[in-house]
C-alpha positions in Angstrom: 130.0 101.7 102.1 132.4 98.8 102.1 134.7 98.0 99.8 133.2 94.4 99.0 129.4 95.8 99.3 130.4 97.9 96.5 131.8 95.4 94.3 128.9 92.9 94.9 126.8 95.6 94.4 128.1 96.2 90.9 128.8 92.4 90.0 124.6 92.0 90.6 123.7 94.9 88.6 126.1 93.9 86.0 124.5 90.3 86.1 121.0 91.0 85.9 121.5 93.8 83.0 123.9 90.9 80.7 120.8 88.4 82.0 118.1 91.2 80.5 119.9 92.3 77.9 120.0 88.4 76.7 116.2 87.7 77.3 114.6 90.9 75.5 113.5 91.8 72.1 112.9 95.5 72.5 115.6 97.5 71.2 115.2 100.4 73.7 114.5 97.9 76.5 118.3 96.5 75.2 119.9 100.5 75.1 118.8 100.3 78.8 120.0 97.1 79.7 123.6 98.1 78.0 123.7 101.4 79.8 123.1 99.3 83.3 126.1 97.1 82.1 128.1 100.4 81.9 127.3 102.0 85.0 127.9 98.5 86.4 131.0 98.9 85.5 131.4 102.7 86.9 130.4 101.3 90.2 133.3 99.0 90.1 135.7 101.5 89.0 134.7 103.9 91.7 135.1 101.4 94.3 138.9 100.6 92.7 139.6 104.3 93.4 137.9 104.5 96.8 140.3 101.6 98.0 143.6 102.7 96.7 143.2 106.1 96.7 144.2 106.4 92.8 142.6 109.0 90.9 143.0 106.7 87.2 139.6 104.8 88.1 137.7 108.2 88.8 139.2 109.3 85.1 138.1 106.1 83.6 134.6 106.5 84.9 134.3 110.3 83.1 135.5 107.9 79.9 133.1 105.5 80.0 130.5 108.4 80.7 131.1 109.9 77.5 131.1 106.7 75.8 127.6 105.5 77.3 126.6 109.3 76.2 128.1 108.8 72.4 126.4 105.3 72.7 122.8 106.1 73.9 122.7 108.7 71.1 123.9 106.5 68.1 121.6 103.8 69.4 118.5 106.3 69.7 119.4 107.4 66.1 119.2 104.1 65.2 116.0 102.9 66.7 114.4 106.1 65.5 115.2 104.9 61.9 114.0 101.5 62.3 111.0 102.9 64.1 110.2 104.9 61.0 110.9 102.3 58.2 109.4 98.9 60.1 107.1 100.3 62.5 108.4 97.9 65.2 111.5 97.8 67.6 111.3 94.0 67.7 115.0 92.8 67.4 113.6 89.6 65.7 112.2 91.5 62.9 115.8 93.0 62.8 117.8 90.4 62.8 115.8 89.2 59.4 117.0 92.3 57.4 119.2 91.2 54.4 121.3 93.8 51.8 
């Protein structure tokens, strides 16, 4: 695949993941949106290394892996415990938490 097929590739992803993760109230609909956004940005990396031949973007990518993997777990946790106490994953019911 092109260099430039990849990139526009990841630039729509990347779009239509910041657009969803904007529009939805869903918490775990939001996890999914923000892991998009990071393998968005994996795509993009790998193209980087594909066209110059560095091997930096392919050790970026294994970063950002483990990030998105620290990420999904903490944000699991999380909606697990808001699950419990609210009985909701609306992020406007969130957002009116105070203390």
């Amino acid at each position: 695949m092109p260099f430039e097929h990849l990139l526009v590739l990841s630039f729509v992803l990347f779009t239509l993941a910041a657009a969803g993760f904007l529009t939805h109230k869903n918490i775990i609909v939001l996890l999914m949106f923000a892991e998009l956004m990071l393998n968005a940005a994996n795509i993009a990396l790998v193209a980087f290394s594909k066209f110059s031949g560095a091997l930096e973007p392919q050790v970026f990518v294994l970063m950002v892996f483990a990030v998105a993997a620290a990420e999904a777990g903490v944000g699991l946790a999380i909606v697990i415990l808001l699950a419990r106490s609210l009985k909701t994953l609306n992020i406007d019911t969130v957002k009116n938490l105070r203390g």
